[in-house]
C-alpha positions as YAML, in Angstrom:
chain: A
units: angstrom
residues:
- id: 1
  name: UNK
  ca: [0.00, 0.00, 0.00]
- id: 2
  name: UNK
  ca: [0.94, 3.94, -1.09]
- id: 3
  name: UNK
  ca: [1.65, 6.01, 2.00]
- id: 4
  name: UNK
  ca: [0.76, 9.11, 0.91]
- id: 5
  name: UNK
  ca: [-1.13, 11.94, 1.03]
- id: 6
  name: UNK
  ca: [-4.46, 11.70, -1.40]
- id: 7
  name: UNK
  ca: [-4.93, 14.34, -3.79]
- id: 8
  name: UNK
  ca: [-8.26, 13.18, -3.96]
- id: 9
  name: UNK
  ca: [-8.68, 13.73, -0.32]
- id: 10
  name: UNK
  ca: [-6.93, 16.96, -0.49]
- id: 11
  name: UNK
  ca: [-9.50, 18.10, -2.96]
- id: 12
  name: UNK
  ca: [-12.28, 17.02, -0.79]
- id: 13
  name: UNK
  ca: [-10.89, 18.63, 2.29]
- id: 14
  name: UNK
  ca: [-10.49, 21.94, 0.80]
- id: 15
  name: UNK
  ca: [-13.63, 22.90, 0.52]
- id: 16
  name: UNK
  ca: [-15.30, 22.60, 3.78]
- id: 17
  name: UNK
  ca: [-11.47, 23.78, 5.48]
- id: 18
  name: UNK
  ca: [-13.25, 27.85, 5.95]
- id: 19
  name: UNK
  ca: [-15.41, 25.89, 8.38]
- id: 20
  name: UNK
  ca: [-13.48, 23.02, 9.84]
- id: 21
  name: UNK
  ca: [-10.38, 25.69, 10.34]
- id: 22
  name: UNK
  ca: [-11.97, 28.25, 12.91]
- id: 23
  name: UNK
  ca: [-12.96, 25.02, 15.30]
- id: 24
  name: UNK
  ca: [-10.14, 23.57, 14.94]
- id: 25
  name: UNK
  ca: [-8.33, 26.55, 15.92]
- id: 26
  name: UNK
  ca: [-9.80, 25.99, 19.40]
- id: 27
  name: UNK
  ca: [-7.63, 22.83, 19.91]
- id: 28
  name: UNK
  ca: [-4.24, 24.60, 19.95]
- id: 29
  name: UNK
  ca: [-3.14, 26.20, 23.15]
- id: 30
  name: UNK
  ca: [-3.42, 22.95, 25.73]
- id: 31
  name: UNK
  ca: [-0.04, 21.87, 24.19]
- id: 32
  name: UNK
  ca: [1.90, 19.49, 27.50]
- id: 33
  name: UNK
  ca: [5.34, 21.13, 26.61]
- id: 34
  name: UNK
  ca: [5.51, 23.57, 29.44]
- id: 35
  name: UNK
  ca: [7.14, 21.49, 32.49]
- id: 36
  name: UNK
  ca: [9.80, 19.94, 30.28]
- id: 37
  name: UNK
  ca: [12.91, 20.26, 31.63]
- id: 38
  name: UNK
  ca: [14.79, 18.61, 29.03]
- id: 39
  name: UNK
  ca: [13.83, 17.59, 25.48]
- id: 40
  name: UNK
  ca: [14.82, 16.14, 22.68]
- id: 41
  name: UNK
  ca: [15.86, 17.69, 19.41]
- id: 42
  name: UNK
  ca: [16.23, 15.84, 16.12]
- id: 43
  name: UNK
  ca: [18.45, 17.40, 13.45]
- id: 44
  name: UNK
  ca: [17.80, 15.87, 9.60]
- id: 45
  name: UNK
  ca: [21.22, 16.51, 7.32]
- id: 46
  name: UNK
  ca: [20.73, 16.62, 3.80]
- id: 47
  name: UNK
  ca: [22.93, 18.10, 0.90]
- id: 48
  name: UNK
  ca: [21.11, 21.34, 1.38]
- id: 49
  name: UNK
  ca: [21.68, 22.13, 4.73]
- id: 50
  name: UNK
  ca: [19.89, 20.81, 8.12]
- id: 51
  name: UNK
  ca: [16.16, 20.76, 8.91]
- id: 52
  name: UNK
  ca: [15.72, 21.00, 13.13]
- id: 53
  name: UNK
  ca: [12.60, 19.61, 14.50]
- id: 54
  name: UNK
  ca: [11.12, 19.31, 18.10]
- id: 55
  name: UNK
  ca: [8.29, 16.76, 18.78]
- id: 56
  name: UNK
  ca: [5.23, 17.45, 20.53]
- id: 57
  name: UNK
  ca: [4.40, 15.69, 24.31]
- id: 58
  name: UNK
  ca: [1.10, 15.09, 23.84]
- id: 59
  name: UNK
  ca: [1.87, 12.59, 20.71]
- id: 60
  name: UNK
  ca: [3.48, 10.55, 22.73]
- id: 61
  name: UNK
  ca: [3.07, 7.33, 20.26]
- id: 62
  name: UNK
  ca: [4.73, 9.21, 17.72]
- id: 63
  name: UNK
  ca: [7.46, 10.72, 19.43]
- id: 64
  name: UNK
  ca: [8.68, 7.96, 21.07]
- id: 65
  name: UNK
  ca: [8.48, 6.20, 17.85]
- id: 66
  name: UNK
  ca: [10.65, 8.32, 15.68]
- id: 67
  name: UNK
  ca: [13.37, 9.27, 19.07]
- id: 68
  name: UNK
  ca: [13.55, 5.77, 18.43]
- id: 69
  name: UNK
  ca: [14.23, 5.05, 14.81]
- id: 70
  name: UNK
  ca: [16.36, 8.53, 14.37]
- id: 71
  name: UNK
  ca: [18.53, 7.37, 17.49]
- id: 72
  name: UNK
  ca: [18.86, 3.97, 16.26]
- id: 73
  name: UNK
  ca: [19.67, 5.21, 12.28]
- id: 74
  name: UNK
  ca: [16.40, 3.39, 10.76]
- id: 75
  name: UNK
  ca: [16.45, 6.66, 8.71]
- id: 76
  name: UNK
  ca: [20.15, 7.66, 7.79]
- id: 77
  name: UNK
  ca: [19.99, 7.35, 3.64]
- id: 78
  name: UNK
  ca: [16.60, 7.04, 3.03]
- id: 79
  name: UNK
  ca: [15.37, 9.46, 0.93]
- id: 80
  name: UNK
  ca: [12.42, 12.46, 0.68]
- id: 81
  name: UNK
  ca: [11.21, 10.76, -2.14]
- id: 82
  name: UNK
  ca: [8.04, 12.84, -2.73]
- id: 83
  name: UNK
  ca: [8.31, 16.41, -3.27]
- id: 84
  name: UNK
  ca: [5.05, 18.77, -4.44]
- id: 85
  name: UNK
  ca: [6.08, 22.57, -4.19]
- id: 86
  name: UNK
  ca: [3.69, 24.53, -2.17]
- id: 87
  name: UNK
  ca: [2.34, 21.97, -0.14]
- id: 88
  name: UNK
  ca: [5.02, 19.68, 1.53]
- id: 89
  name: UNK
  ca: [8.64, 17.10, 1.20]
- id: 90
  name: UNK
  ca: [7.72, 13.25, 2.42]
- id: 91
  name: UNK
  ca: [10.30, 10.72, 3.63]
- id: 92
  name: UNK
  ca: [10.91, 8.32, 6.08]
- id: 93
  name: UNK
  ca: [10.59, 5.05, 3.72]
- id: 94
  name: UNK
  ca: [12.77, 2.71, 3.90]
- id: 95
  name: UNK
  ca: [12.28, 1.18, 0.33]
- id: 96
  name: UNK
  ca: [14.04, 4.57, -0.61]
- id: 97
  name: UNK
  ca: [17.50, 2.99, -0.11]
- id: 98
  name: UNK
  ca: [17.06, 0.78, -3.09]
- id: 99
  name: UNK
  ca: [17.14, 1.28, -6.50]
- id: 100
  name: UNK
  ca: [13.44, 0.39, -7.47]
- id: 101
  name: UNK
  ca: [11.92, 3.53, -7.78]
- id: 102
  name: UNK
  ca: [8.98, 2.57, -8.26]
- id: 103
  name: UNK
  ca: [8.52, 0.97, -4.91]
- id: 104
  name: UNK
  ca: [9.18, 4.14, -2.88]
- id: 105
  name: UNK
  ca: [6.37, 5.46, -0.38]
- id: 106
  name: UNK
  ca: [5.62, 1.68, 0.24]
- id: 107
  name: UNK
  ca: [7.65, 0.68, 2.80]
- id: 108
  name: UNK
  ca: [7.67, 1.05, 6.56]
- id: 109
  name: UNK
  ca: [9.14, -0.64, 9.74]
- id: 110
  name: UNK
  ca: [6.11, -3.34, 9.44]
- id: 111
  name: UNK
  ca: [3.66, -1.70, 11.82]
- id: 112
  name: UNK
  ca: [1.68, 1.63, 12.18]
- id: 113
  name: UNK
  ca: [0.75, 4.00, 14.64]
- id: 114
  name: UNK
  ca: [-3.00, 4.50, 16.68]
- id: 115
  name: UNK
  ca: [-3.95, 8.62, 15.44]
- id: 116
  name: UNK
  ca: [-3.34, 10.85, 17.90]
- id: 117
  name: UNK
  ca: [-5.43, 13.49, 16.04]
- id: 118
  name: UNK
  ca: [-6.92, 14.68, 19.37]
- id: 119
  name: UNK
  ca: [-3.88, 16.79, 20.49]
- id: 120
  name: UNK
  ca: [-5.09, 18.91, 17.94]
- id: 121
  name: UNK
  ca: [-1.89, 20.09, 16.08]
- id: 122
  name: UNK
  ca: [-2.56, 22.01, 13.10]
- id: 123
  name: UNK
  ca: [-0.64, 22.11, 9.38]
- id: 124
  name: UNK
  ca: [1.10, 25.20, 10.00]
- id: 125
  name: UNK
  ca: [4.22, 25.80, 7.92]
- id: 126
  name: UNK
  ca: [7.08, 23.53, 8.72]
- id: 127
  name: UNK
  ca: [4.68, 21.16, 10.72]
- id: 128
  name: UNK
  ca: [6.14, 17.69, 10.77]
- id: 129
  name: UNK
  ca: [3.41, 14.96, 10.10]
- id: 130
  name: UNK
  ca: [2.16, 11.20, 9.27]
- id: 131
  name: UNK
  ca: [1.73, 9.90, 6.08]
- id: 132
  name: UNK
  ca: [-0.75, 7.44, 6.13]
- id: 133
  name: UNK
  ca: [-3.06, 4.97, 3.61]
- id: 134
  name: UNK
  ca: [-6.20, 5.71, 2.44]
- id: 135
  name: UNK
  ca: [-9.44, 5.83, 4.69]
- id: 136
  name: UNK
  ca: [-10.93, 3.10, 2.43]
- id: 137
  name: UNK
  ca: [-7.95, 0.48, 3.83]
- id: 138
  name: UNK
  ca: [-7.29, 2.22, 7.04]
- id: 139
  name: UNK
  ca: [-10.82, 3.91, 8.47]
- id: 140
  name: UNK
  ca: [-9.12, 4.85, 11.81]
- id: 141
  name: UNK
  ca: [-6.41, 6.77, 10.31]
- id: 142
  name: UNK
  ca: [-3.62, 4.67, 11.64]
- id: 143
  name: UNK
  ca: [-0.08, 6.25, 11.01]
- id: 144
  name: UNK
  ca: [2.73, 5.15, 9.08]
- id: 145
  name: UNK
  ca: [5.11, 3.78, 11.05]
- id: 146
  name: UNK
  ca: [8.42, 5.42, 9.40]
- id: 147
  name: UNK
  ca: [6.79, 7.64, 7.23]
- id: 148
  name: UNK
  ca: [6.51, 11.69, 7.76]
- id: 149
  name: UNK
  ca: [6.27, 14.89, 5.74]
- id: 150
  name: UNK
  ca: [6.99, 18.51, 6.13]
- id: 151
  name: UNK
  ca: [4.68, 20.97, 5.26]
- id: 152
  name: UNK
  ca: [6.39, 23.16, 2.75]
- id: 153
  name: UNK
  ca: [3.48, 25.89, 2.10]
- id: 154
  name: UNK
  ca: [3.69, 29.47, 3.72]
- id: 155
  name: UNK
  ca: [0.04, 29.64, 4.53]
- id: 156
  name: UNK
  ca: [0.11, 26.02, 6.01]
- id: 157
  name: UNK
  ca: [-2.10, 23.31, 4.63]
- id: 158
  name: UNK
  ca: [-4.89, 23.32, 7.07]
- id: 159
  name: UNK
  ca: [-7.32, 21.26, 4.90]
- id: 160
  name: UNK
  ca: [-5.27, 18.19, 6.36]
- id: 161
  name: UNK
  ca: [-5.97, 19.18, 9.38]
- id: 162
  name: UNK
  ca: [-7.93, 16.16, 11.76]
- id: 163
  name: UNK
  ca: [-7.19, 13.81, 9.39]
- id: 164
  name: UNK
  ca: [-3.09, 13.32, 9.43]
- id: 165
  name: UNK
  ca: [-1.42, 13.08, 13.08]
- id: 166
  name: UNK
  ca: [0.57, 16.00, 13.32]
- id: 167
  name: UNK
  ca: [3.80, 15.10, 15.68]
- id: 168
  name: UNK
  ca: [6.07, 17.82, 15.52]
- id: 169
  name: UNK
  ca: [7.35, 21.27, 14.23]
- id: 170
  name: UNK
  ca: [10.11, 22.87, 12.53]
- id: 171
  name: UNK
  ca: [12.29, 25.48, 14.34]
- id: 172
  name: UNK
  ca: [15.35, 25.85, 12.17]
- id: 173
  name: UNK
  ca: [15.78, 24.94, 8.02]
- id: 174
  name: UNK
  ca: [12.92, 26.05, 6.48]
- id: 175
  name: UNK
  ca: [15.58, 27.44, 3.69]
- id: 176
  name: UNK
  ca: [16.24, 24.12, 3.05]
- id: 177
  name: UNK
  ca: [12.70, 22.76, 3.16]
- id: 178
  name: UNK
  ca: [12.15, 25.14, 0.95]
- id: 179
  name: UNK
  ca: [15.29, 23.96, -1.69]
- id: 180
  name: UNK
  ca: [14.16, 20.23, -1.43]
- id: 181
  name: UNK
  ca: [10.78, 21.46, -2.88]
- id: 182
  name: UNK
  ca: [11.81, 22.49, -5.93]
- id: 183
  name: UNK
  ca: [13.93, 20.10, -7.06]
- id: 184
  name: UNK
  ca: [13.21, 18.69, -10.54]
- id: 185
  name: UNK
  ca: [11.10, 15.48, -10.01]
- id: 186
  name: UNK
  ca: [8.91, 13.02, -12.38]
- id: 187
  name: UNK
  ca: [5.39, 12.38, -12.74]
- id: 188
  name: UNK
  ca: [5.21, 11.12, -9.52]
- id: 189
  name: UNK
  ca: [6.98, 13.55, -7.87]
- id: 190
  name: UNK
  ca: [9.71, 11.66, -6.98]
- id: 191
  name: UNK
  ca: [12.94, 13.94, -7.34]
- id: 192
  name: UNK
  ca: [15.20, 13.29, -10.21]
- id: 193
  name: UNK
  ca: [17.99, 13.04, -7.90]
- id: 194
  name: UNK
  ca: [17.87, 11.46, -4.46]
- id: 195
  name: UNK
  ca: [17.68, 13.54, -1.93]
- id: 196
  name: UNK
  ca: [19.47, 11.47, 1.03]
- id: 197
  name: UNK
  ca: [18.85, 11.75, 4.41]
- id: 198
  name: UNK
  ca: [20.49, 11.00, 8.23]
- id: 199
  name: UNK
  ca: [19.50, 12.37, 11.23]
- id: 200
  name: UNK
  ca: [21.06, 13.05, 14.71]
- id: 201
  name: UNK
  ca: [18.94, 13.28, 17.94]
- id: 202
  name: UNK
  ca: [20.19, 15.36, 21.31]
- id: 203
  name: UNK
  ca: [18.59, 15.63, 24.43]
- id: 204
  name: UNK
  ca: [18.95, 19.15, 25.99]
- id: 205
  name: UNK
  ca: [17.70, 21.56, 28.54]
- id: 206
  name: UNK
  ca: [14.55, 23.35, 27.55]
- id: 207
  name: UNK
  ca: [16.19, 26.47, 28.13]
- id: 208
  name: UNK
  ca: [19.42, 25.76, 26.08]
- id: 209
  name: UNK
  ca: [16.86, 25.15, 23.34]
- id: 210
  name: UNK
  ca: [14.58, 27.86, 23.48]
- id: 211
  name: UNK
  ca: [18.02, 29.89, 23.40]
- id: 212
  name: UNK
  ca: [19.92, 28.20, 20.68]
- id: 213
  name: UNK
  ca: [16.98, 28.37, 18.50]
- id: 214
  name: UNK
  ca: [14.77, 31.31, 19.57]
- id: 215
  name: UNK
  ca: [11.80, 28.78, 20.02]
- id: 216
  name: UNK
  ca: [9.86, 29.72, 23.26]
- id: 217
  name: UNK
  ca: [6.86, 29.63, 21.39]
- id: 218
  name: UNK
  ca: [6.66, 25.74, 21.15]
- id: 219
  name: UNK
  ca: [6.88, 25.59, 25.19]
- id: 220
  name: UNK
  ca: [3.88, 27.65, 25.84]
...
């Protein structure tokens, strides 16, 4: 099965997002990030430059999942094999390592992950997120276990929102989000050229984080 996001459900999602957007807007300030005292911060090196990304508490399932497979190097040379300018880079597959093309965004560690929709994260830009199957194979919106994607668009892509597990956010290397996105790439979006991946993960004090990287906002 394709892990990926549906343009088809995209299309559908767009037009009642005016309505969805303003409750779901509700759902955003009972974030469990204040009491950290420590946390951990995952850096993702490509040939462009780095991508830093901090991982929300109250996704528990998924962060502990991918602390886990960055830490143990499940992802170091996959690829971001699926790149659509203006809306978001995916990665995370493992399949990407080969050289059958055609089987990227199919692979995975072998399970998935329960939603954890209700923290209510929204698609803002740079928000790090699940890619998933289809509701017609997966009707409770089960995670990829491996697979993620950053969202790439300025204004965010909020018609996603409640239906993909957001996990995480951006706080340095949009530049290079930005780069990856408009790389040359096929019909399927694939880039012509892999874009290869590893990733390092650090656990710090909160406050040498928010200072490092200017990102007190996340903690509130």
């Amino acid at each position: 099965m394709l892990y990926l996001l549906s343009i088809s459900f995209v299309m559908k999602k767009i037009f009642s997002y005016a309505i969805a957007f303003q409750l779901l807007l509700l759902g955003t300030s009972c974030f469990a990030q204040k009491n950290l005292k420590k946390d951990h911060v995952v850096t993702i090196h490509t040939e462009f430059g780095d991508i830093t990304i901090l991982l929300y508490e109250n996704t528990p399932l998924h962060k502990k999942n991918f602390i886990k497979l960055a830490s143990e190097g499940y992802y170091n040379n996959t690829t971001f094999h699926r790149i659509i300018q203006d809306f978001m880079i995916q990665g995370g597959d493992p399949n990407s390592k080969d050289k059958d093309v055609n089987n990227d965004g199919t692979g995975g560690p072998g399970y998935t992950i329960p939603n954890e929709l209700s923290a209510g994260h929204l698609h803002e830009p740079g928000a790090v997120a699940a890619a998933r199957m289809g509701d017609n194979v997966n009707p409770k919106m089960e995670s990829s276990g491996s697979q993620f994607y950053i969202v790439q668009n300025a204004s965010g892509t909020h018609f996603l929102d409640k239906a993909y597990t957001v996990f995480g956010q951006t706080i340095k290397g949009m530049d290079v989000v930005n780069k990856i996105a408009t790389q040359a790439k096929n019909q399927s979006d694939r880039p012509l050229k892999d874009i290869t991946m590893t990733m390092k993960v650090e656990k710090l004090k909160v406050k040498k984080i928010i200072k490092k990287y200017d990102c007190q906002n996340f903690y509130q």
